[in-house]
C-alpha positions as CSV (number, residue, x, y, z in Angstrom):
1,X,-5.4,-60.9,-66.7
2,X,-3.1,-59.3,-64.5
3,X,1.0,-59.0,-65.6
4,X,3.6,-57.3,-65.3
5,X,5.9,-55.2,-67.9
6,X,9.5,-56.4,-68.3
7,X,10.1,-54.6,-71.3
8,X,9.2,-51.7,-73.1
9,X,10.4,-50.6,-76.9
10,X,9.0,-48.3,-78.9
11,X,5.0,-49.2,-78.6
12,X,5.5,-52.7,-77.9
13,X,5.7,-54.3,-74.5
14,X,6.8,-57.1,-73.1
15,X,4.5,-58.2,-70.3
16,X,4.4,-61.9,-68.0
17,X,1.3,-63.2,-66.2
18,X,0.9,-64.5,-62.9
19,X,1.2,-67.8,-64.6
20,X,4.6,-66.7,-65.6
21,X,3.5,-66.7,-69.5
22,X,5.5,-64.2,-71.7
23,X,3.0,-61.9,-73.8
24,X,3.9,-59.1,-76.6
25,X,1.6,-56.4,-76.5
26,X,0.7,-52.8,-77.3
27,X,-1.1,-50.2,-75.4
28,X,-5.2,-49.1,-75.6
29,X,-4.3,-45.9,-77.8
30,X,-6.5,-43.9,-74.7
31,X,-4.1,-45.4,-72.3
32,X,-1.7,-43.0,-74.0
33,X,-3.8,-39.8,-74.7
34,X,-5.5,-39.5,-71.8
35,X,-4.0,-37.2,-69.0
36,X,-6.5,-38.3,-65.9
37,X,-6.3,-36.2,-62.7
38,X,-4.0,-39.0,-60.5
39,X,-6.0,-40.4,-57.6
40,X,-4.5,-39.0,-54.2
41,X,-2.4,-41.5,-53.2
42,X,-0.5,-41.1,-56.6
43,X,-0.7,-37.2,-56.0
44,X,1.3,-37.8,-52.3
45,X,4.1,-40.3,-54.1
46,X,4.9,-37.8,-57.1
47,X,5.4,-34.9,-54.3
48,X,7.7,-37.4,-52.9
49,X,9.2,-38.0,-55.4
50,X,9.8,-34.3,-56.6
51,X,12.5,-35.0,-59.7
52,X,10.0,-35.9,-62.4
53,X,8.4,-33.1,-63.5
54,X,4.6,-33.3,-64.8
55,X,4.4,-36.7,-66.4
56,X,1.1,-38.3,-68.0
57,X,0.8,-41.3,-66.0
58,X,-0.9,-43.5,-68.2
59,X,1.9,-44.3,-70.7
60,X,3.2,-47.9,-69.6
61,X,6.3,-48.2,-69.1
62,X,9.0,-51.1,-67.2
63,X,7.9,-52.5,-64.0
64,X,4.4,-51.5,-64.6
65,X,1.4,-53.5,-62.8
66,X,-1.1,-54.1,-65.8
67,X,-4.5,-55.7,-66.8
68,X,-3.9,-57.0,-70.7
69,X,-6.2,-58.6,-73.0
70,X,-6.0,-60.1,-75.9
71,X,-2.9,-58.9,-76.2
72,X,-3.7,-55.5,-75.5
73,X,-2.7,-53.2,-72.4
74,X,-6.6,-52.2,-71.2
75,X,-5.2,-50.9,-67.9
76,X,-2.3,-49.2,-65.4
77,X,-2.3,-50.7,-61.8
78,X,-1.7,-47.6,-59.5
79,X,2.0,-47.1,-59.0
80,X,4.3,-46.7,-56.3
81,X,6.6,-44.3,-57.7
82,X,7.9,-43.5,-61.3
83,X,11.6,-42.4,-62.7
84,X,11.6,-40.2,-65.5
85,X,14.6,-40.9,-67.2
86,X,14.8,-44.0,-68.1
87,X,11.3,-44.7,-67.5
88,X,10.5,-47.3,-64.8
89,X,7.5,-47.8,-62.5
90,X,7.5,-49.4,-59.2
91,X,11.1,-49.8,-58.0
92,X,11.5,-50.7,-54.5
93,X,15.5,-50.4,-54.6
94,X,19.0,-49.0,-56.0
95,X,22.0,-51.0,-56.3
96,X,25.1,-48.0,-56.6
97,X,27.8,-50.3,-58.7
98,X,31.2,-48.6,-58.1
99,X,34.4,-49.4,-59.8
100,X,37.9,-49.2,-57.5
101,X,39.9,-49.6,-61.0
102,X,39.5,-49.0,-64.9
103,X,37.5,-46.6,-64.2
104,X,38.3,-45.0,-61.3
105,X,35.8,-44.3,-58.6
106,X,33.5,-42.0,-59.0
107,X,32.5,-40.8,-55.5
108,X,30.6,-37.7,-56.2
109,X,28.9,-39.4,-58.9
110,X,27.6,-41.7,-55.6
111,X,26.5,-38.6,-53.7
112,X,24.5,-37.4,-56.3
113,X,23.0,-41.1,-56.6
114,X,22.6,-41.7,-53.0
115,X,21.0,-38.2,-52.6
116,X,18.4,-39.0,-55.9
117,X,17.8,-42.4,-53.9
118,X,16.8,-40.7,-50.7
119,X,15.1,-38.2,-52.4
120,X,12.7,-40.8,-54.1
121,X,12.4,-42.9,-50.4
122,X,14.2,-45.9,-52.0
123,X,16.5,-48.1,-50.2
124,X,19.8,-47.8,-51.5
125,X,23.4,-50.7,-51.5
126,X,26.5,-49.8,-52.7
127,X,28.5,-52.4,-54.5
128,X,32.8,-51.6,-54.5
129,X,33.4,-53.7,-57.5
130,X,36.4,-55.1,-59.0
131,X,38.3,-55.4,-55.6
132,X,41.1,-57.3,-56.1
133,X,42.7,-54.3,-58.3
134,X,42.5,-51.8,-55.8
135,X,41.9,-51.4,-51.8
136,X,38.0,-50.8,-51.0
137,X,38.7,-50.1,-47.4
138,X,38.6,-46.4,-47.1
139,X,35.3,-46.2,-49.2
140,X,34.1,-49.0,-47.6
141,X,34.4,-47.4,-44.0
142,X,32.7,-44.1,-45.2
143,X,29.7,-45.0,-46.3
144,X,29.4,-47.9,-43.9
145,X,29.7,-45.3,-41.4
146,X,26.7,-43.2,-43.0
147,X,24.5,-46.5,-42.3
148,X,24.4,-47.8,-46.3
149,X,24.8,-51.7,-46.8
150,X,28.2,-51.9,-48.5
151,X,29.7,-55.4,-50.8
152,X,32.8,-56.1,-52.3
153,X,32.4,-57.6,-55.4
154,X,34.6,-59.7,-58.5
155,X,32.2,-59.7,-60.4
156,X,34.5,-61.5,-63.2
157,X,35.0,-63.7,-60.2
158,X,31.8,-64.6,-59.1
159,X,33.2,-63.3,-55.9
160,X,30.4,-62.0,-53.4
161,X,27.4,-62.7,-56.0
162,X,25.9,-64.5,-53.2
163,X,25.9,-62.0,-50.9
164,X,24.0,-59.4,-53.1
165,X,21.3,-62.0,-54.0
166,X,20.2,-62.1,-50.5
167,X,19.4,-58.1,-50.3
168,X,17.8,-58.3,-54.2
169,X,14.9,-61.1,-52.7
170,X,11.1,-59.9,-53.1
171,X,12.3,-56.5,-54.9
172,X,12.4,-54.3,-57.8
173,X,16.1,-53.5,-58.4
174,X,17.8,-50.7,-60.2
175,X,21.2,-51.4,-60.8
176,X,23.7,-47.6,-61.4
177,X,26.6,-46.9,-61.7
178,X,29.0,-45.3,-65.0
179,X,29.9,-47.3,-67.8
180,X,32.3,-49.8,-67.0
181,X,31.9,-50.4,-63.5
182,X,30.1,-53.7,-64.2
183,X,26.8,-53.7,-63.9
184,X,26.0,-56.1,-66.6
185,X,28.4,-58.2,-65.2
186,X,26.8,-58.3,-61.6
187,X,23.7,-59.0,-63.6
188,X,25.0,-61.8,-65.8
189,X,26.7,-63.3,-62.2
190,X,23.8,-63.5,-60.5
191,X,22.0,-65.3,-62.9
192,X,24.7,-67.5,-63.7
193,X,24.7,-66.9,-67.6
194,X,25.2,-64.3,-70.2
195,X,21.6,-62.6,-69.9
196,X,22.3,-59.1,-71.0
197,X,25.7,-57.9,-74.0
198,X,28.7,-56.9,-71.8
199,X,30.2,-53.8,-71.6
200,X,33.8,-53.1,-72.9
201,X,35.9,-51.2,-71.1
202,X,38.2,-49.2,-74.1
203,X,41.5,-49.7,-73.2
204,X,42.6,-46.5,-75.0
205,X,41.1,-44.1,-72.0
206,X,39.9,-46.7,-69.9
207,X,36.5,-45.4,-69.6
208,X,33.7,-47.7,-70.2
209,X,31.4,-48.3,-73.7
210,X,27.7,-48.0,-72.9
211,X,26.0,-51.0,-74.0
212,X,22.6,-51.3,-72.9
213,X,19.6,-49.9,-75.1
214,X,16.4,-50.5,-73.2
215,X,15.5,-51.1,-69.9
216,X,14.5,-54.5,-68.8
217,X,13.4,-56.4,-66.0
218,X,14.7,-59.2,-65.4
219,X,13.2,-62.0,-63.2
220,X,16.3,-63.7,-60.6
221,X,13.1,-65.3,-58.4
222,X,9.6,-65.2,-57.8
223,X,8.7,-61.8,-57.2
224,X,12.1,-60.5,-57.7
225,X,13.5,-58.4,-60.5
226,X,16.3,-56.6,-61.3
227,X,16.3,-54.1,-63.9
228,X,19.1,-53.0,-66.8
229,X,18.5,-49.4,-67.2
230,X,20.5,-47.0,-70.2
231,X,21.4,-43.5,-68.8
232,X,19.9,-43.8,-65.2
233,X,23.8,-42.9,-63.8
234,X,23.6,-39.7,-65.6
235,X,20.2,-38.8,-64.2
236,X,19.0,-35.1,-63.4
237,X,19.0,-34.4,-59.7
238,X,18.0,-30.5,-60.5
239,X,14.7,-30.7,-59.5
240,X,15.8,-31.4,-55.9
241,X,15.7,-27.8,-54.2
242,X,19.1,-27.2,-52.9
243,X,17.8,-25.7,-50.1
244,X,16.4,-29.1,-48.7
245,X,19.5,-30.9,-50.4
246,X,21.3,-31.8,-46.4
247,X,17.9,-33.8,-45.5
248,X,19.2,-36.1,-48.6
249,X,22.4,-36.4,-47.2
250,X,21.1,-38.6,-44.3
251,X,24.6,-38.4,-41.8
252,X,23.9,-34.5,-42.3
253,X,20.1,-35.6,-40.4
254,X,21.4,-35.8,-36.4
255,X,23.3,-32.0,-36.7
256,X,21.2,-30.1,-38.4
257,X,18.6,-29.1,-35.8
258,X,21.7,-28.2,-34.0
259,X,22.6,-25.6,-35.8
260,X,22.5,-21.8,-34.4
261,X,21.3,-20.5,-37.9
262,X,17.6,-21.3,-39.5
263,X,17.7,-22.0,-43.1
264,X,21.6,-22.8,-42.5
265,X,23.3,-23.7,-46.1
266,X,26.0,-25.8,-44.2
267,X,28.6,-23.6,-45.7
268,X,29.2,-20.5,-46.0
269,X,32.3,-18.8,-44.2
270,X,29.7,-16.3,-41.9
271,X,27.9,-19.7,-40.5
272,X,31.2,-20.3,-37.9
273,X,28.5,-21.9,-35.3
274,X,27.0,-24.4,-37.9
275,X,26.6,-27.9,-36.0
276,X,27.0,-29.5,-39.3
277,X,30.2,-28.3,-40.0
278,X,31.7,-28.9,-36.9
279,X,30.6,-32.6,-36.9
280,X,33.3,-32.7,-39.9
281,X,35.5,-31.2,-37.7
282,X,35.1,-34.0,-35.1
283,X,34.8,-36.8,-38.0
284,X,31.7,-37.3,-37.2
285,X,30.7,-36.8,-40.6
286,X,33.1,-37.6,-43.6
287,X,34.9,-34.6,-45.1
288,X,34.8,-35.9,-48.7
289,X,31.3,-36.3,-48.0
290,X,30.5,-33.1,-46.9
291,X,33.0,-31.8,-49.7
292,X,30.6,-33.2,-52.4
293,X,27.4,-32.1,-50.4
294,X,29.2,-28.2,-51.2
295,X,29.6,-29.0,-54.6
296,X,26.8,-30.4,-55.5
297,X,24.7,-27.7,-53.5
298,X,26.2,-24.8,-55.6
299,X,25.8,-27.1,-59.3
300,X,21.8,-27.0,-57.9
301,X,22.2,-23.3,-56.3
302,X,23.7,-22.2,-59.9
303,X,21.1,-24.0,-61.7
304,X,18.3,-22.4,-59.9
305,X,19.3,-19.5,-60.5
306,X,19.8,-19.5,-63.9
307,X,16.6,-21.2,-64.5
308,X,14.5,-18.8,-62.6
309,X,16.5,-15.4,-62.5
């Protein structure tokens, strides 16, 4: 029968049916040795997706579409896309979790996210949590600006739960976002009870305790999951050629055709007539934005080069 995997640890895996029956199984041992040529449409999704490297496709993993029998994973549904780190099939969606307060935002922490997101094709909604200890209206009009969906949250509060459920409906959701932002408490809101261990935010540096282990699905509705994922905020974005790194920056989309120079980086001093760079000198594109698209270009820049010079 046809199911989906909610869970994976170690070689066992957590599966439900269509009939919404809850199954513990392990893998076909081929499932796991053998390293098929993908299918096309498999081959065009992974050069989407260009962050993951060679990966054998056949190893289930969370979110998975699979055939099981008696207990037994006999078979891999094709996928729609696959994150390497933590392993997850099949996500539709990101939800970026940021903190205003204990801890701080985070903002070029977001860039890098938003640029992974847009790099893999996924939709991406960016939560400003804990908003009654700090002003969210200057981050708020950034990125609203850029075109992303923005809530405030309380998560503690129950405060704009609601609101979130409605974009989370007939998707796959990854929630991000560093330690002791709230992400299990969003989670645990929106299904009105304690469904995954709470971080603690230490009060002795006020950075938060990671508390999650393995990366679950869980299901909020029919067709509707949202997943609890160890170490995706402090994913590798190097595989993302910094060269192509303004197309992930989607404000940076409507200037860069514009510009005088081919191949233009966006900034260096000899590129005075770069369209990009003036559009931050008319506001049209945020200058912390474009502060963090400069950083983040040189951390890939550097990288490259070390890697293959």
């Amino acid at each position: 029968m046809k199911a989906t995997i909610i869970q994976n640890i170690s070689n066992q895996y957590k599966v439900v049916d269509e009939e919404d029956n809850v199954h513990i199984c392990t893998a076909r041992g081929k499932l796991k040795n053998n390293n098929q040529v993908l299918n096309k449409r498999e081959e065009n999704a992974l050069k989407i997706v260009s962050n993951f490297g060679k990966i054998n496709t056949l190893t289930p993993v969370a979110g998975d579409k699979v055939e099981i029998e008696n207990e037994t994973i006999t078979k891999i549904y094709e996928r729609i896309n696959f994150i390497k780190r933590p392993k997850i099939a099949n996500v539709t969606q990101v939800v970026f979790v940021v903190s205003l307060k204990e801890p701080e935002p985070d903002i070029l922490m977001l860039d890098k996210q938003l640029a992974f997101a847009e790099n893999m094709r996924l939709k991406s909604i960016i939560v400003l949590n804990k908003c009654d200890l700090a002003s969210s209206k200057e981050i708020k009009s950034i990125y609203e600006k850029v075109g992303y969906p923005v809530l405030e949250m309380q998560a503690k509060n129950n405060v704009g739960v609601d609101k979130l459920k409605d974009y989370l409906k007939g998707n796959i959701t990854v929630f991000s976002g560093n330690s002791g932002v709230g992400k299990s408490t969003i989670i645990n809101s929106l299904f009105e009870k304690n469904i995954t261990e709470e971080g603690l935010v230490s009060q002795k540096n006020k950075r938060g305790k990671n508390t999650t282990t393995a990366v679950t699905l869980y299901e909020l509705e029919k067709n509707t999951y949202i997943a609890d994922t160890p170490g995706f905020s402090t994913f590798d974005i190097n595989e993302i050629d910094y060269r192509n790194l303004d197309k992930e920056f989607i404000d940076f989309i409507p200037f860069i055709q514009d510009c005088r120079y081919v191949g233009c980086s966006h900034i260096y001093e000899n590129e005075k007539e770069c369209n990009v760079k003036r559009a931050v000198l008319d506001g049209k594109i945020s200058k912390s934005r474009y502060e963090n698209f400069v950083k983040i270009y040189k951390e890939l820049e550097e990288n490259y080069k070390r890697r293959y010079n």
